[in-house]
N, C-alpha and C positions, 0 to 999 in steps of 0.2 A: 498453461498455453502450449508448452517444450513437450514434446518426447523426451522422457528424463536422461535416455541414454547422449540424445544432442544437447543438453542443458550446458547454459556456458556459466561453469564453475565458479569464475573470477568474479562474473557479475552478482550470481547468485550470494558469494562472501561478498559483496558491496553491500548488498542489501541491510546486512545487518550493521553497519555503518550508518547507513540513512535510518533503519528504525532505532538508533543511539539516537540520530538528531533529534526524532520526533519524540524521544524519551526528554529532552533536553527541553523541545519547546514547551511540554506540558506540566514537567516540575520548573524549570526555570532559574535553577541554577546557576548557569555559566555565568560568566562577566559582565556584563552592556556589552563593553565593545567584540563579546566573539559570540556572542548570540545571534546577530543576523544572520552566521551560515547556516545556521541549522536551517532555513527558510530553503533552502533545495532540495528539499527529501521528501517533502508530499508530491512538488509537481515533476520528481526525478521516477518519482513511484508510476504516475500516471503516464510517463512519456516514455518508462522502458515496455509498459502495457499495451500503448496503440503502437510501436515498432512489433510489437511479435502477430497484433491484427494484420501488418498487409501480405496480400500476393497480390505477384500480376494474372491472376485467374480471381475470377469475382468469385465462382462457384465456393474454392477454396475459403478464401474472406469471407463469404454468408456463415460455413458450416464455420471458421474461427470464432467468427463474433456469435453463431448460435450457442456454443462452448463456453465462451467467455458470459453470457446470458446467463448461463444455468450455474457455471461456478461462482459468479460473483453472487446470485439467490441464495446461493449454497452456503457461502462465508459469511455472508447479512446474516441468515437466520441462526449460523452459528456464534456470531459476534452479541444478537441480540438476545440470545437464550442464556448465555453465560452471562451476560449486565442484568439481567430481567431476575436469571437465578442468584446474583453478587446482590442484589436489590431484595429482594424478598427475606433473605438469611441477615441483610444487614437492620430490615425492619424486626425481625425475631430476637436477634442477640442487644438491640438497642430499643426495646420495648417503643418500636413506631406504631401509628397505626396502619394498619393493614391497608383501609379503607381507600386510604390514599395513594397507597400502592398500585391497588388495581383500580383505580380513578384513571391513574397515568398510566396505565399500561395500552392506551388506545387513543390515535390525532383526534384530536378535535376536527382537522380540514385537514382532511391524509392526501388531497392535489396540492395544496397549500405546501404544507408541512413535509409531507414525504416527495413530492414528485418536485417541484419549484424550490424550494429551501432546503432539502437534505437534511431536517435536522433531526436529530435522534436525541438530545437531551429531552426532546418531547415526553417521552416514552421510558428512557432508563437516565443512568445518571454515566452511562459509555456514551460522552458528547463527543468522542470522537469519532463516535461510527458515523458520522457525516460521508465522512471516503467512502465509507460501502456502501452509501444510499447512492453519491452522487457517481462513487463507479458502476453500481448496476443502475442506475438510472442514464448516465454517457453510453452503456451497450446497448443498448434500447435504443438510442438515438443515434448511435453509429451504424448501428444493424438496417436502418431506416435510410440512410444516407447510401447505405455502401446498395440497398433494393434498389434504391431509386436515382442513381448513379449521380449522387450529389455530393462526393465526396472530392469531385474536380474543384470545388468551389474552400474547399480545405485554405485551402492557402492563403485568402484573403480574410476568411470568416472567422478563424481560428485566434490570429492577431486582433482581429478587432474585439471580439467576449473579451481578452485578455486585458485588454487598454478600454474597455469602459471599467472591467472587473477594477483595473488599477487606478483609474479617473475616480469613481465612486470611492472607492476607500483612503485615497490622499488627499484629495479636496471637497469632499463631504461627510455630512457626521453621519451617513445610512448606515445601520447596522451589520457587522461583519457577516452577518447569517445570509442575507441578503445579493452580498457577491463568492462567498467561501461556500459553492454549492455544484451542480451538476452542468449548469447551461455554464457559467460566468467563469467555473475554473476548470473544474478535472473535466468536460470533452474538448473543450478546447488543448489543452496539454494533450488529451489523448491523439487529437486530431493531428500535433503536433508530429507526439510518435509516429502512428501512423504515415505522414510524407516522409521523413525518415526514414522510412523502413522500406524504404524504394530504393535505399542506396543499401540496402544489407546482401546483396550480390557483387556489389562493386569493390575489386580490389583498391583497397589505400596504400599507398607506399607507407614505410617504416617513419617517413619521416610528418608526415600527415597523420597517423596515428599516435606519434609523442606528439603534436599538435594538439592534437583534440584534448590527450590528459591535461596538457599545461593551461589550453584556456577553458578547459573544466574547472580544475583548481583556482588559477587566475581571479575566474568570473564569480566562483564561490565567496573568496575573502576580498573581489569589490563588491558584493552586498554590504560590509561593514562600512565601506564609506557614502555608498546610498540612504545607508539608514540616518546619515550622520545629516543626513537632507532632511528624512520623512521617514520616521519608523511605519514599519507596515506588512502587513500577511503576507506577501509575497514582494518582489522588486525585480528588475525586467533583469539583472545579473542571475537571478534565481532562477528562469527560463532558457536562457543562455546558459549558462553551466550547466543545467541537466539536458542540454542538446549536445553538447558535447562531451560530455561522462556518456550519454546512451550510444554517439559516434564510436569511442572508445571501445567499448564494452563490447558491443557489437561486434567490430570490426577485427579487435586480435584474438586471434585464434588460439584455444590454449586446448590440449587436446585431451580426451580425458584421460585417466589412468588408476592404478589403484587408489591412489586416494579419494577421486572423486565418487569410483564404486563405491566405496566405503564410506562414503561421507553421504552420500544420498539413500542410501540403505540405514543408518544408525542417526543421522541427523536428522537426513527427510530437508525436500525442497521447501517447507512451507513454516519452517522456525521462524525467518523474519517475520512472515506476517504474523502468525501468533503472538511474536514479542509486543509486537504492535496491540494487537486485540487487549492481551494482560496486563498490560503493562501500568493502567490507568489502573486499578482496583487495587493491586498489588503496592502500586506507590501511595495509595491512598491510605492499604492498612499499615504499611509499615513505619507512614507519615505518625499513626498512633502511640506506636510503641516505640520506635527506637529515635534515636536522635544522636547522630554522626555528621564528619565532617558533609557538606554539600555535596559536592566533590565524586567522592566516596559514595555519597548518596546512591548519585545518577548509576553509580557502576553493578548496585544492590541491586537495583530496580531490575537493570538488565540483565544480571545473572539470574536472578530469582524468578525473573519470565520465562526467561531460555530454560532455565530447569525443570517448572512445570511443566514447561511444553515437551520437555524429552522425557518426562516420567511418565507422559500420557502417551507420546510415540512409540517409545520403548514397548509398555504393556502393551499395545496394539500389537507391533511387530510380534512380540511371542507366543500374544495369542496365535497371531495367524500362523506362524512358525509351528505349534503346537497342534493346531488347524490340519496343515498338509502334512505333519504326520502322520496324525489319525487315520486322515483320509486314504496317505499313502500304503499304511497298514492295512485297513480293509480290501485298497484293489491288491495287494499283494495276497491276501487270505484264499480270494475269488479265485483268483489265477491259479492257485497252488490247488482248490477245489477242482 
């Protein structure tokens, strides 16, 4: 969504923070009682997303959310081509059949399943690609909102998906697929960001700004005593803390410098998500073979993502590096012609 050269560094190193959490929710590791925080980092992912959708120019907002359309297609199709290919190689080396492979490779009810419920275990066994349905599924319906200037109504609409989403899953047995999807959580979170991101002009004093950290923090580890009420997908601290982590973030200015040249060149903005994408498959094979402390675990998974992801960045980078020298060499040949 950033022009990489304005990319706010600080946040972007948060990120892999929150895809630790989301490593954490899906092995399940931690303790009872420090497990609830982790429950900030999906809807902290969807609320720094609709803050980078607003301007006060609509024009501007159409062509963000057209942007935001085509890359979150982008990252779906790449999220589901790697589970779809971790899936086919896992029927070959474990003598599955095939048949049933590509039985499941296609919805039964793709309004049902893909547009209403986000679910993607449909299809592969990346049941976490839920985010990437119901994030390109919330730009679709942002982009709708923001054409037809229904995005005033933000403010009320937003809270309430959130509080049926959280009524249904603490006081009835409806199945989590049912509110963990596009309408019930991530646009609403998005829509969140999005108002938000009306204050991203607005100077905060120094002291407003270590505000925002403390009841970030604050609001994170009182999820642990909400849970101690009603374990659950999300908790209304877990909306609140990622309003104020995205206030935060947002709002101090940290400027760039060599290191972030460098860091965004060799790193690349897009490792969190990646870790995210690999992260499932990865803990799954290694769930095979090794067996170490828990602990320990969680921190393999996360290295062992992050490094695939930078052995794949890497070669890119030198291709392309190897790329504009070639090129650089023939207009040099011309010219000397």
């Amino acid at each position: 969504m950033q022009n990489q050269k304005s990319r706010n560094l600080w946040l972007d190193l948060f990120r892999y923070f929150l895809a630790f959490l989301i490593i954490c929710i899906h092995f399940q590791y931690l303790p009872d009682n420090l497990f609830p925080i982790c429950r900030i980092a999906v809807p902290t992912f969807f609320i720094f997303s609709g803050f980078f959708l607003y301007s006060e120019n609509t024009e501007i907002q159409l062509k963000k959310n057209k942007n935001l359309i085509i890359n979150s297609l982008k990252y779906l199709f790449v999220g589901l081509l790697i589970y779809i290919t971790y899936d086919f190689i896992f029927c070959l080396v474990y003598n599955q059949p095939l048949n049933d492979f590509f039985t499941h490779l296609f919805y039964n009810d793709f309004i049902k399943n893909f547009v209403l419920l986000s679910d993607a275990k449909a299809i592969c066994s990346g049941f976490h690609l839920w985010y990437l349905i119901a994030f390109f599924v919330s730009a679709v319906l942002h982009y709708v909102c923001v054409k037809f200037n229904l995005t005033k109504h933000y403010i009320y609409s937003a809270p309430l998906l959130l509080i049926i989403s959280k009524f249904f899953l603490d006081f009835t047995k409806v199945d989590l697929i049912y509110t963990r999807n596009a309408l019930f959580f991530a646009f609403p979170c998005i829509c969140i960001g999005f108002l938000i991101g009306k204050f991203k002009n607005k100077n905060f004093s120094k002291f407003e700004k270590i505000n925002f950290a403390f009841l970030g923090v604050a609001f994170m580890f009182l999820q642990i005593s909400e849970s101690l009420y009603k374990t659950s997908e999300f908790y209304i601290s877990s909306i609140l803390s990622a309003i104020f982590f995205t206030l935060f973030f947002t709002s101090v200015n940290f400027k760039a410098n060599k290191f972030s040249d460098w860091y965004y060149k060799y790193i690349g903005k897009n490792a969190p998500f990646y870790i995210f994408i690999l992260h499932v498959f990865i803990g799954q094979t290694l769930e095979k073979y090794i067996s170490i402390n828990k602990y320990i675990f969680l921190l393999v998974i996360f290295l062992c993502s992050f490094i695939l992801y930078e052995i794949v960045h890497l070669t890119i980078l030198t291709f392309n590096i190897i790329k504009e020298k070639i090129s650089l060499s023939k207009h040099n040949k011309k010219s000397v012609i």
